[in-house]
N, C-alpha and C positions, 0 to 999 in steps of 0.2 A: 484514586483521585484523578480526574480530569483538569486540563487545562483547557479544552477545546469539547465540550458534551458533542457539536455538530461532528468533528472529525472522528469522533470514538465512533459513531454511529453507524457512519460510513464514505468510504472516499467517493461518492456521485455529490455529496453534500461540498464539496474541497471546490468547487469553481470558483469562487473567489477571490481576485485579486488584490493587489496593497492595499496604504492609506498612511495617510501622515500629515505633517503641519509645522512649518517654518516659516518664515518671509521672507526670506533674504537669496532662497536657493537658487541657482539657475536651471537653464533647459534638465539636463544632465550633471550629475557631478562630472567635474574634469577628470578626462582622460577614461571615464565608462561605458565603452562600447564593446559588441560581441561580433567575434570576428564570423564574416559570412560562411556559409556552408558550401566547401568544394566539390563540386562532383563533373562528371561526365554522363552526358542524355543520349540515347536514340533509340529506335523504333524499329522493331520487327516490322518485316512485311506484312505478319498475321495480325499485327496492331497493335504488340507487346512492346508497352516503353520500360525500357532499361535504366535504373540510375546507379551510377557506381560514386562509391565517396572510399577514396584511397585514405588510409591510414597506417603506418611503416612502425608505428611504434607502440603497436597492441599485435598481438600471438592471436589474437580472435578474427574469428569473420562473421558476418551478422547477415543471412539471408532471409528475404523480408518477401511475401510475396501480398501485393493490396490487391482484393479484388473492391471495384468502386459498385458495391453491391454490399447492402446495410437495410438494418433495419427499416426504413420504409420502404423496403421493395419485398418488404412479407406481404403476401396473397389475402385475398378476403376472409377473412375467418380465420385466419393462420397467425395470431402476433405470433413472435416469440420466434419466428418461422427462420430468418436469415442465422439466427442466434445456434437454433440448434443445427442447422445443417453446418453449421462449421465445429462445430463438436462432429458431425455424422464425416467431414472431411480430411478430418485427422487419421479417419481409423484405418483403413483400408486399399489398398489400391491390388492391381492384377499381381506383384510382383512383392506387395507389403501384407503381411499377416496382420490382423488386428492388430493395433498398437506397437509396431514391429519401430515405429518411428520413435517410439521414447526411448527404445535401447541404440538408436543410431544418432542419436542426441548424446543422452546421459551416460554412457556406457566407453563414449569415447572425449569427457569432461567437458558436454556440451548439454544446452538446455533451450528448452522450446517452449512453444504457445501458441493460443490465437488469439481474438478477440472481436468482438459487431459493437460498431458503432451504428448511428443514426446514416451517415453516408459513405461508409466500406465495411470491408471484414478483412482481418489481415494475419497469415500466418506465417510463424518465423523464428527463426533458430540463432541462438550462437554458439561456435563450435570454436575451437581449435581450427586455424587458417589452413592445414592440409587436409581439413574436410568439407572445403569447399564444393569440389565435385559430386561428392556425395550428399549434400546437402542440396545443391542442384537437382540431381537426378530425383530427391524423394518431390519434390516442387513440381517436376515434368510428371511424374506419376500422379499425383493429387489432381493437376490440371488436366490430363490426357484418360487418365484408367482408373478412376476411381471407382472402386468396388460400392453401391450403394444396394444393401441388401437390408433384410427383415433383420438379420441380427442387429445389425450395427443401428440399424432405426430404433427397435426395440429399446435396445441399451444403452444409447445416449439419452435417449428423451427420458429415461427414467433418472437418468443423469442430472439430467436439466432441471427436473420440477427439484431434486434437493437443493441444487444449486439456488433456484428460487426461494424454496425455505430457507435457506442459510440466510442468503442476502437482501429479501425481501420480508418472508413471514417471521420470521426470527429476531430481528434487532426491532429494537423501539422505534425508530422512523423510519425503516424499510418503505412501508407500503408509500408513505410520504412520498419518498425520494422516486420511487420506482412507479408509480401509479398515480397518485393523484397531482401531484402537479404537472408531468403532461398529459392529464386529461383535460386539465384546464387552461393549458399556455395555450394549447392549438386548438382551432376548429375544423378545419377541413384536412389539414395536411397529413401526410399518413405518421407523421413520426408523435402523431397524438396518440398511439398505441404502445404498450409498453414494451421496448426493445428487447426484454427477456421472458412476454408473452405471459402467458394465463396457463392454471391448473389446465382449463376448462379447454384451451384453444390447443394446448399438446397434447390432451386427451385425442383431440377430435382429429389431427395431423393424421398423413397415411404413408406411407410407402412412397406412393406413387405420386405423392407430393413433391417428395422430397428430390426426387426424379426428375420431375416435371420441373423445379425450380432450377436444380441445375444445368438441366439443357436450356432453359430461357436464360439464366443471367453470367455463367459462369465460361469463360474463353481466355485467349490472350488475348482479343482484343476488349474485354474490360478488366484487365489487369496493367499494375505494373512493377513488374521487379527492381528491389532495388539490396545491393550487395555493398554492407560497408566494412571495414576493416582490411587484413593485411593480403593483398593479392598483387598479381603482373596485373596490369592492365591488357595487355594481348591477351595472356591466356584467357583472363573472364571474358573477351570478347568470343572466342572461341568455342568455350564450353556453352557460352548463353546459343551461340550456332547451334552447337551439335544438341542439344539438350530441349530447345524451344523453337526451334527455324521453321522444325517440320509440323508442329501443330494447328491445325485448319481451325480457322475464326469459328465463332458460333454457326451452326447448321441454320437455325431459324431464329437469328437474332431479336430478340426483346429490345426496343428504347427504353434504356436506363431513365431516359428523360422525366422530373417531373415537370408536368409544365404546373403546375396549380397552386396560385400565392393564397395567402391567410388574407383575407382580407378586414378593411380598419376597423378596431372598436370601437363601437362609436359612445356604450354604455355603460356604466360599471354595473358589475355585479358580487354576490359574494356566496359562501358554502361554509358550512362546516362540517369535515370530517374526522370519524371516529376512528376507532381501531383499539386491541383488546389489552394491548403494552404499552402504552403509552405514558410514560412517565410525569411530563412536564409538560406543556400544551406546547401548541407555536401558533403564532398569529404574524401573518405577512399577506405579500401583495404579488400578484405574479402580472407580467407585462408582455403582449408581443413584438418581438427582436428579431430586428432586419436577418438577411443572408452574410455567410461565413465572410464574404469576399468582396464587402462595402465598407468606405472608410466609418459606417456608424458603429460597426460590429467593433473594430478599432477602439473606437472613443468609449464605446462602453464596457470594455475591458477597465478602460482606465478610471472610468467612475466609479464602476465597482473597485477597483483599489482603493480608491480616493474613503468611499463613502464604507469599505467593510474589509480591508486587510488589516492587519496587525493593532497594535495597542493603543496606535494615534490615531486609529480613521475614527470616522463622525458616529457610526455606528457604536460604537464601542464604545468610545465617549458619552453620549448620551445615552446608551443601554446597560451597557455593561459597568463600566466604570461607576455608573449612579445604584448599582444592585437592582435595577430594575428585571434585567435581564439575565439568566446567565451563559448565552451567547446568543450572536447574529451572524447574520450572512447575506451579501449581495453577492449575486452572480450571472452573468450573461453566457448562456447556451446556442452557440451559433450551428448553423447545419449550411447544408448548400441551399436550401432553398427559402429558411428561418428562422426563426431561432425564437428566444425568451428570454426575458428579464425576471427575475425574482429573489424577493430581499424578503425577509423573517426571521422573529425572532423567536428562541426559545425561553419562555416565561419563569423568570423566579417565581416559584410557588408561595412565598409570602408576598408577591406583588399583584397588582389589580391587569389581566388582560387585555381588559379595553383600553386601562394607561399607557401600557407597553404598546399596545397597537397605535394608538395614539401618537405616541411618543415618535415609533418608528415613521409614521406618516407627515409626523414634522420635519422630521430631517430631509426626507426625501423632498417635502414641496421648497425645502431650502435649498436645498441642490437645484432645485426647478427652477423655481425662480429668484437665484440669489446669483452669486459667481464663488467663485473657487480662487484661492490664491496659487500665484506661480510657485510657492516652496507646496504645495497641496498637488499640487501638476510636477513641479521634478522628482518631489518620491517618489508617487505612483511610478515614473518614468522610470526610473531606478531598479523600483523594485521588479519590474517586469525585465528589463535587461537583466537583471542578475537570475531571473526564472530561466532565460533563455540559455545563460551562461553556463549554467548547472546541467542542463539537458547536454549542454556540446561540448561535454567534455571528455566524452566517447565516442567511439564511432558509432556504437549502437543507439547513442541519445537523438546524435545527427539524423541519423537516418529516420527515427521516429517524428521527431518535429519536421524533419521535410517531409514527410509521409503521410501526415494528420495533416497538415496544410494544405496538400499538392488535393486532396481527396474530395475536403468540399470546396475546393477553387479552380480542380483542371492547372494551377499554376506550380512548376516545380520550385518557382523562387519566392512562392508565396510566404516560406515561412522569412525570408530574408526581407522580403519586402513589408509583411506588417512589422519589422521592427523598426525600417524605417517611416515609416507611418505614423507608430507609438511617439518617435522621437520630433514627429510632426503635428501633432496637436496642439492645438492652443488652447488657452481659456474661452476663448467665443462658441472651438468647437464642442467642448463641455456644454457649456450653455445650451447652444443650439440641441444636440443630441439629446440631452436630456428633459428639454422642453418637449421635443417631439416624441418618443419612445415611451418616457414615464407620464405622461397626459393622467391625471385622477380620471376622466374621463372613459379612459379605456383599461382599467383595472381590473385584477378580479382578486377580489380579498379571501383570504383563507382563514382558517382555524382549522386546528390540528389537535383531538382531544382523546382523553380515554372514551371506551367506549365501545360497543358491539360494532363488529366490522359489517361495513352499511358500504355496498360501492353504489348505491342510489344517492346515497347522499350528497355525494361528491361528485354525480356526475354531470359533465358539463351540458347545460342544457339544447344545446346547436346540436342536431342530430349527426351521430357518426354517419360517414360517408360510407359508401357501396366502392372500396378500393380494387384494384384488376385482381382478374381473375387469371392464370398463367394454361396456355395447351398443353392438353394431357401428353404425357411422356411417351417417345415414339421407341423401336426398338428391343433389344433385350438388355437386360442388365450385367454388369462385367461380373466377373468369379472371380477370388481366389485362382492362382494355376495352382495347380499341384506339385506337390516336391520335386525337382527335378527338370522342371519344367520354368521356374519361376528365373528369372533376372537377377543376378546379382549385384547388389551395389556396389557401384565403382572403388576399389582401395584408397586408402588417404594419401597425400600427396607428400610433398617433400616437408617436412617439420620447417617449421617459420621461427629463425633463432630472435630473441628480443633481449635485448639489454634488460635486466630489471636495475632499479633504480637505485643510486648510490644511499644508503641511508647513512645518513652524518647524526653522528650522537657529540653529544655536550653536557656536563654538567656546571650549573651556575654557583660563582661562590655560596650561595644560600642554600643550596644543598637538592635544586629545582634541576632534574634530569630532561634534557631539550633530545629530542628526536626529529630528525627533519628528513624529504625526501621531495624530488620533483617525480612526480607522478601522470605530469602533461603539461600541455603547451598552452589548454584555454586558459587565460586569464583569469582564473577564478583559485580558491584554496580554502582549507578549512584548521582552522586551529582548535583542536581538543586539550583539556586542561584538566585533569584524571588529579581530583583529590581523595584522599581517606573517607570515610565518615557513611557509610550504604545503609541501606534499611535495617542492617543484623545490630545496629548499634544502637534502633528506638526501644523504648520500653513496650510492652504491650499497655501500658494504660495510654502512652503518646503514640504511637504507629501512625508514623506517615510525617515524622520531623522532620525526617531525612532531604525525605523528597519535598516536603512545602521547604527546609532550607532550601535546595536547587533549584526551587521551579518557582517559589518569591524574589528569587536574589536579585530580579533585574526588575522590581518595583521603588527601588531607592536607594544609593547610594549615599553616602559622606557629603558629596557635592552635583548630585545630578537626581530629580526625581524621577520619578515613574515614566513620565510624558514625555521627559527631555530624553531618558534613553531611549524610548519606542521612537521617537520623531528623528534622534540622533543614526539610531541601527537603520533602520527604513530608508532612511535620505540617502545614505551611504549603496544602500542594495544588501545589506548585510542579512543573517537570521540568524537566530542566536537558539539553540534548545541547550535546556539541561534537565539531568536524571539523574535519581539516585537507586544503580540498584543494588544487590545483597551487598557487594563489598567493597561499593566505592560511588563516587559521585562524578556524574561526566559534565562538562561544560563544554560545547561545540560550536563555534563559529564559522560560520562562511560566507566570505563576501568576495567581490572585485579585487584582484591583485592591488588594481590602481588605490583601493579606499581600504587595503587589510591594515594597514598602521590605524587610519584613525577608528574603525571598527572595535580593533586589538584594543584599545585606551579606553575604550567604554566597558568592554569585557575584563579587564584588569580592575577597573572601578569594582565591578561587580562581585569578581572574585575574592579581593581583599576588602572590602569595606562596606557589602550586603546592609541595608539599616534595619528590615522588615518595619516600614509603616504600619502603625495601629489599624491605620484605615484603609489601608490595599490588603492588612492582613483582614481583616474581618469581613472587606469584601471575598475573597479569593477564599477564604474558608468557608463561606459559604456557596461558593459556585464549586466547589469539591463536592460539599458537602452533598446539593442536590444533581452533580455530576453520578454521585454515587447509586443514585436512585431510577440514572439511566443504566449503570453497568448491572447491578440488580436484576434487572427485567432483561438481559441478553442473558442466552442462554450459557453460550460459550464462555462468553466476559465469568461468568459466574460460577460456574465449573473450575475455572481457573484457579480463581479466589479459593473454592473450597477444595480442591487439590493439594497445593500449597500449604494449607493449615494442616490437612491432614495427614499428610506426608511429613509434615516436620512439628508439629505437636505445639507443643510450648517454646522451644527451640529459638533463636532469636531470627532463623531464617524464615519461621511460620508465621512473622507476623504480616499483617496487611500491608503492604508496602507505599498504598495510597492511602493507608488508613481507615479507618471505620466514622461512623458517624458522630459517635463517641467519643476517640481518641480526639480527631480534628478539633471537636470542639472544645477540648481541655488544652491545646498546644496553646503556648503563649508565643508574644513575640518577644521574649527574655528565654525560651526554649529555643527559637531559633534562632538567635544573637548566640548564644551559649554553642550550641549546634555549630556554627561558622567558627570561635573563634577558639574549639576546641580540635576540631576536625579538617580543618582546612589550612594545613601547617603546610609551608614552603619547604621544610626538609625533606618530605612526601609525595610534594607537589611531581609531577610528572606532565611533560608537555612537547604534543606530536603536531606537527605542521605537514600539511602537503599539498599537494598540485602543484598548480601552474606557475610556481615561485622556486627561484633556487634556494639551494639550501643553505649557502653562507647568506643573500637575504632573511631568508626565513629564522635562524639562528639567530642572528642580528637585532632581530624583532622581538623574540622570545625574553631576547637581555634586556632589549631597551622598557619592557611592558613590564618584565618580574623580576628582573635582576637585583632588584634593591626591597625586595617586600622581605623585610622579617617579622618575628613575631617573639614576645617573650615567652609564651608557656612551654614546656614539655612537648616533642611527638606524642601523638598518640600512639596509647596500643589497643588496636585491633581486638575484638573479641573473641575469646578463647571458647574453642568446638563451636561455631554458632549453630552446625546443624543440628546439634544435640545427640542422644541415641536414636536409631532406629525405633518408627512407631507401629504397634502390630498393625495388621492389614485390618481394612475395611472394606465394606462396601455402602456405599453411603448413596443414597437419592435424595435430592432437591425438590421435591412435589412443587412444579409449575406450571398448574392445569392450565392456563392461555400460552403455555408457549408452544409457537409456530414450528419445531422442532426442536429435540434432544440432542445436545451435548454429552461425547461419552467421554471417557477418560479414565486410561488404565495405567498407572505408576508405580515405580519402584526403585528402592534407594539407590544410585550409583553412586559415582565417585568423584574427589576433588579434583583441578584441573592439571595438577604436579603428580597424581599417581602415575606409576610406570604404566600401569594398562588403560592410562587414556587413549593411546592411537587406537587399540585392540578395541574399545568400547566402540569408539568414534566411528572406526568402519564396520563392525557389527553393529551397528545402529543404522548404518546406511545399507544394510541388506533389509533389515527390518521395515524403517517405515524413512529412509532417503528418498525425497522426493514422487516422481509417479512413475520410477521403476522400483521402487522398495516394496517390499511382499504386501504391506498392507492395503497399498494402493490397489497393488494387483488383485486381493481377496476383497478389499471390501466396492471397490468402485469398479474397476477394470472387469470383474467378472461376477458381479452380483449389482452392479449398481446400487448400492444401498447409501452412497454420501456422493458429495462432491467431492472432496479429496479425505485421506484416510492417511497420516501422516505420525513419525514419533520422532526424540531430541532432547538432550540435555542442554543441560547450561553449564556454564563455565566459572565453576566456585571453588572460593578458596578450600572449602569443607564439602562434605558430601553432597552430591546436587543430586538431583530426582531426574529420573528418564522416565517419561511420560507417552503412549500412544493416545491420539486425539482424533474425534472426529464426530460431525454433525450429522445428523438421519430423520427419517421420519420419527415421531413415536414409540410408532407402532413397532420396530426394528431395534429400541434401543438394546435391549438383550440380545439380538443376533449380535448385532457389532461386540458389544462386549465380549460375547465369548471369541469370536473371532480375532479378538485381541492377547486370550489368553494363548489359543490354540497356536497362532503366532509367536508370540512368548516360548511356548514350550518347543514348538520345531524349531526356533534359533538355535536353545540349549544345548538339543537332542541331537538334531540333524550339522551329518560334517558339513564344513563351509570350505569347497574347492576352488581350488588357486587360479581359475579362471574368472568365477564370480566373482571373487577380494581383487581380482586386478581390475575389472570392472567399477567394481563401487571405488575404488584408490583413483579412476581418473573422474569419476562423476564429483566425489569430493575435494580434489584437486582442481578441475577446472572451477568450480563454484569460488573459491579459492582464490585462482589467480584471476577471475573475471572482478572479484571485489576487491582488490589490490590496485584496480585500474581506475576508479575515482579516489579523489581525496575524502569523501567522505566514507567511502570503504576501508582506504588504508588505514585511516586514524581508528575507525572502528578496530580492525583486527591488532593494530598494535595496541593499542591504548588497552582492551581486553588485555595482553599477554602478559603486558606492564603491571597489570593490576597483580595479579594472577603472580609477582614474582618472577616472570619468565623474561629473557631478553628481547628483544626488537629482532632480532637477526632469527628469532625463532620462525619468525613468518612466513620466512626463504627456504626452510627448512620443513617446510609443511609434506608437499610431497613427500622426499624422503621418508619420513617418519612412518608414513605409511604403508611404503613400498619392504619397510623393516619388520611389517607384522605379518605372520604365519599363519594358515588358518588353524592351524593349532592355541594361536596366541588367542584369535578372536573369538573362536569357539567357547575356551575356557574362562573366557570374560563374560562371555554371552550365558554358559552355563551356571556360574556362579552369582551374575547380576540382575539378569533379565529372565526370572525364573516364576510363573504363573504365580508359583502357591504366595510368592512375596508380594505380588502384586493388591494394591490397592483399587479398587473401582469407583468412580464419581460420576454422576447422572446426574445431570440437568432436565426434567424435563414434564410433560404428564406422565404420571406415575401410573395413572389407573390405566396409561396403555400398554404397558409393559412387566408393569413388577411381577405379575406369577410368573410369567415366563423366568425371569430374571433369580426370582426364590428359587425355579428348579436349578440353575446354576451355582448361586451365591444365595446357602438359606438365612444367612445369618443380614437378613439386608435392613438397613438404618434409614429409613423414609422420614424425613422432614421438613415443613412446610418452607417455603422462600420463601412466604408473607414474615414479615419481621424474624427475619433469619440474624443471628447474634455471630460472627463471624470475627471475637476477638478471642476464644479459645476453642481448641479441640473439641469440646462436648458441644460447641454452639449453646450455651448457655443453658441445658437443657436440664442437667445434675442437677440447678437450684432449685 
């Protein structure tokens, strides 16, 4: 079940901002502001600007390097082109072995990245703060000696085009998000190309492309380092010396410059495009949108809040709320040179398209030509300061939002200065802004449908422009050195001691266990509220009570409806999720220190006195319902589903945890009334606070909000075995000839979260498939390229959980990876695990660890798990350790008895006619059956009858 069909789909869809509706509110709620971003600037002689943002009270350091080199600075004929050359920069340098960086990351409890936007590309690590130097030094290699040869070209770009089937061909609005709307937002500017390029244009890439692009764009003088977390400030001055001082600006520098504006539309037009997954249509409007770093880019952030965040905007209101829709979205896409507006809806398939486009076209000429109330302008306001809050509540948040700011503005204080900006709008300049930007005049309407994938359809009729063409690469190209020869990375520096955080426990006379902790200094905090009641406790005829209890509960209370809590949370800056998964149900709040009380009293409504409305239910059951029809048609989504069942059978853990189409429609709202007022006992209740609040505050809060909730029924008890027995292996296929890629999935039963050989599993699972130094990464992407990433992981249940290896590919491969999963499998069992490796994966899993310990919404996550789980709070502190107590004897023997092929179960998502014989010579015994009306409420898939 979906609450959001656009977010399931994918995060390019998530640009849009709040929305809400009161009159009486001011500018700001009193006393919510985000405190500015500290740091220290200056400037290499070679042109390398430095930013440091000290932080004394994180163990981390966060080395960021931006080069202001992005997606429109791909070559004629080259989309896709900035994207993969920063995959190709990761790999090699004179002194770095392929991939030698993710073990100088991971290996010392640190983790890295990169990533291309429309105007940078940025690569960056967080480490452990005495590995600073070293993290340094791999940034001076990348910049100075980067190896770019035939291998590494080779094997990323084969890299890439999965990565495009995962996140474009693969999901039901991929191509949407990724291709057709900016073919259509721009017409001249190069970021009209899709930032993660074409089958057809990395086909055609070379070598000496790749060359040629980074002698044009890549130097310190278009870069800027920027170092946040726990360091001296001399010393980083220092090592930025010794490390960067000596690198010579570009040889033959390129103008970054674009000079070439979009110019106005003067006519609308419209398209409809197709595509072969398409679940549900969408019908909207796309608009061209000023540059990053005008106050209109400003203003229409805040409309789009106004008119498509949360439960109160306009959008929602008249779409969604009326079952027209079952979801929308406005959102403004700024770049440095600029940008787009676009708002659409995804169509209830009982409703009329042209209604819903309609419909959406009203609202918007309402916002045009109407005005907006001040309580409609201080949520938005709100809710963007609390966006902002949440980013800065790390160093590494810090550093990112000044990072993404400073890129398409040239201004390091840009991200400080659009919030006071935000806090600077008026209602006129609503008005204004949106008279001029959303013009019907300069439109171009879309639809979005099933259908043969057609890019004629869609494309925009202004002919693509003739973009530069980059001088051939001069030169030879760098090597590898040979052993003995190569550089050693600098050793780690002096361990950086950190307080961790006092955690204060409480129990309330009603029997409600309070956990608290300050976790930091922003202003910001989150309150977790961990009752009974998870999906092992639905029936399979209802599957999916659980979760419609938690994720209805904030449509009506005792004394507050639907509106009044979405307009109430929003005004505040608050955001409220809940979930219900196998064995428990989570409620999460996080808002402004300054507004957590009156937040906290809406979320206390909710907890205790849920109503479930006939009519938010029937709505909301029905936008599950055909939510469900999006997860269907994703590959991955869907594998998952049928993983889960067949791993645990009839079981109460096997059931659909969103439910099926079936079950939803037989829940009542006397099943989920019954649900709440059996399940959600105050004697059970458990409740974690953290961040930027102390902890006798926080306490404080916890009593005044639940301290007096009782109830008269009985605790619940918990379901007994929900995983049930072990079910024999299978190997099961999903035959789904349009999908854009295969979904593999290889499982096998492990163990509850209180077994003795959970550490043992936990770090025999991070040899396996922990992150992208765990072996599967290494076989299946690192040295075959056959996915984008290639990952495995348990969960954390009361009864036996499933460990699972997972990973997305072409088709045509899904049988290699499968066997490559078992092959793996079996040299865990087989092969020793020495005590150089295990202390390895003990800090890669540790740092991960203590990095999520350091938001409030990290910390609540790991404790509130533990809590569930039976286990103390103090447990969390004791994580290392625990690890550092397993043997490779211990993990072996885990690994040998757990994670053993012949037990293993297989699940394929995908075209079947491109793989099964292959797949029959591995697995003969294989169970092919169609996703077109796939019955996914018991083991057989309804297929016995």
């Amino acid at each position: 079940m979906l609450k959001s069909v656009l977010a399931a789909s994918a995060a390019v869809l998530a640009f849009a901002t709040p929305a809400f509706a009161q009159d009486d509110a001011p500018d700001l709620e009193p006393g919510l502001s985000a405190p500015e971003i500290d740091f220290t600037e200056w400037t290499l002689d070679n042109g390398l600007r430095v930013i440091a943002i000290q932080d004394e009270g994180t163990a981390t350091v966060t080395t960021s390097l931006w080069y202001e080199v992005g997606s429109k600075h791909d070559p004629e004929g080259r989309s896709g082109f900035a994207h993969l050359f920063e995959h190709i920069l990761s790999r090699k340098t004179e002194n770095m072995p392929y991939n030698m960086i993710y073990g100088l990351t991971a290996d010392v409890g640190g983790t890295r990245n990169a990533s291309t936007g429309s105007d940078r590309t940025n690569y960056y690590e967080t480490v452990p703060a005495e590995y600073l130097e070293t993290m340094l030094w791999t940034h001076r290699e990348r910049m100075l000696k980067p190896v770019i040869d035939q291998q590494v070209f080779d094997s990323e770009r084969e890299v890439v085009k999965e990565e495009l089937r995962q996140r474009v061909l693969a999901p039901p609005y991929g191509r949407l998000q990724r291709f057709v709307i900016a073919e259509n937002a721009y017409d001249v500017l190069p970021q009209r190309r899709p930032g993660i390029g074409s089958i057809e244009d990395l086909n055609s890439a070379t070598l000496d492309d790749a060359r040629a692009f980074h002698q044009a764009y890549y130097g310190p003088d278009t870069a800027t380092l920027i170092v946040a977390g726990n360091f001296e400030m001399d010393n980083l001055r220092g090592l930025v010396d010794e490390y960067f001082a000596d690198i010579p600006r570009r040889a033959d520098p390129i103008d970054l410059t674009i000079d070439t504006r979009e110019p106005e539309r003067t006519s609308p037009r419209s398209f409809v495009a197709t595509a072969p997954n398409v679940p549900l249509p969408v019908a909207g409007s796309i608009w061209k949108g000023p540059e990053a770093d005008s106050m209109d880019s400003v203003v229409l952030d805040v409309i789009s809040a106004i008119m498509a965040r949360g439960q109160n905007s306009r959008l929602y209101e008249a779409l969604v709320r009326t079952g027209k829709a079952v979801d929308s979205a406005m959102f403004s896409a700024a770049s440095e040179e600029g940008g787009y507006v676009a708002s659409f809806a995804i169509t209830n398939p009982m409703a009329d398209a042209d209604e819903v486009d309609a419909l959406l076209k009203a609202e918007l000429e309402k916002l045009r030509t109407g005005t907006v109330s001040a309580a409609e302008l201080a949520e938005a306001k709100s809710e963007l300061f609390s966006d902002s809050l949440r980013r800065r509540e790390t160093a590494r948040g810090r550093a990112f939002e000044l990072g993404e700011a400073l890129v398409s503005t040239g201004n390091p204080r840009a991200a400080d200065d659009r919030l006071a900006a935000i806090a600077a709008v008026t209602v006129e300049d609503v008005q204004r802004v949106a008279a001029k930007w959303l013009d019907p005049q300069a439109r171009v309407d879309m639809r979005y449908v099933a259908g043969e994938e057609d890019p004629s359809a869609y494309a925009n009729p202004a002919p693509m422009p003739t973009f530069r063409s980059l001088p051939e690469a001069t030169g030879e190209p760098l090597s590898v050195l040979p052993d003995g020869e190569r550089q050693a990375p600098p050793a780690a520096g002096t361990r950086t001691a950190v307080d961790a955080p006092e955690i204060v426990e409480q129990t309330l006379s009603n029997g409600i266990e309070v956990v608290a902790a300050q976790t930091g200094d922003v202003p910001i905090a989150t309150m977790t509220v961990l009752v009974p009641g998870g999906a092992s406790t639905d029936s399979r005829e209802k599957a999916g009570v659980a979760q419609f209890a938690a994720q209805l509960a904030d449509q009506g209370t005792a004394d507050m409806s639907a509106q009044e809590i979405a307009a109430r949370l929003e005004s505040l800056g608050a955001s409220l999720s809940a979930n219900a998964g196998r064995d428990g149900t989570f409620f999460s709040l996080t808002a402004p220190v300054a507004n957590f009380e009156a937040a906290g009293e809406v979320l206390s409504g909710i907890v205790r006195s849920a109503q479930y409305p006939q009519a938010e239910l029937d709505r909301e059951r029905k936008r599950a319902i055909d939510g469900l029809l999006v997860e269907m048609k994703d590959p991955g989504e869907l594998a998952g589903k049928v993983a889960s069942l067949v791993m645990y059978g009839d079981a109460p853990y096997g059931s659909q945890s969103g439910g099926t189409s079936e079950s939803l429609a037989a829940i009542t709202r006397e099943d989920l009334i019954e649900h709440r007022q059996t399940w959600w006992h105050p004697s059970e209740t458990k409740i974690i606070v953290s961040g930027g609040i102390a902890p006798a505050q926080a306490t404080g809060l916890a009593q005044s909000l639940f301290g007096d909730w009782t109830v008269g029924a009985p605790a619940p008890t918990p379901p007994a075995n929900p995983a049930g027995d072990a079910q024999p292996v299978r190997t099961v296929v999903i035959d789904m000839p349009e999908a854009g890629q295969a979904a593999v999935y290889a499982a096998v039963r492990a163990i509850p979260r209180d077994d003795e050989r959970y550490y043992a599993l936990e770090l025999a699972n991070a040899v396996l498939g922990g992150g992208s130094s765990g072996r599967l990464f290494e076989e299946i992407r690192t040295k075959r390229s056959l996915s984008y990433g290639a990952y495995s992981g348990f969960a954390d249940r009361a009864d036996d959980a499933v460990l699972a290896a997972s990973a997305q590919t072409k088709n045509e491969t899904a049988d290699e990876v499968a066997q490559i999963f078992l092959d793996e499998f079996a040299r865990l069992g087989t092969e020793p695990l020495d005590e150089a490796l295990l202390d390895r994966r003990r800090l890669y899993l540790g740092g991960s660890y203590a990095r999520s310990l350091e938001s409030s919404s990290g910390f609540n996550g790991i404790v509130a798990g533990l809590m569930q789980q039976g286990l103390e709070p103090a447990e969390a502190a004791r994580y290392a350790d625990r690890l550092a107590q397993v043997t490779p004897r211990d993990a072996g023997a885990a690994a040998q008895e757990l994670v053993d092929p012949d037990k293993a179960t297989i699940v394929i998502v995908g075209n079947a006619a491109a793989f099964i014989d292959d797949l029959r010579a591995i697995r003969p015994d294989v169970e092919v059956i169609p996703a077109e009306g796939l019955d996914l409420s018991s083991a057989d898939f309804g297929l016995e009858d």
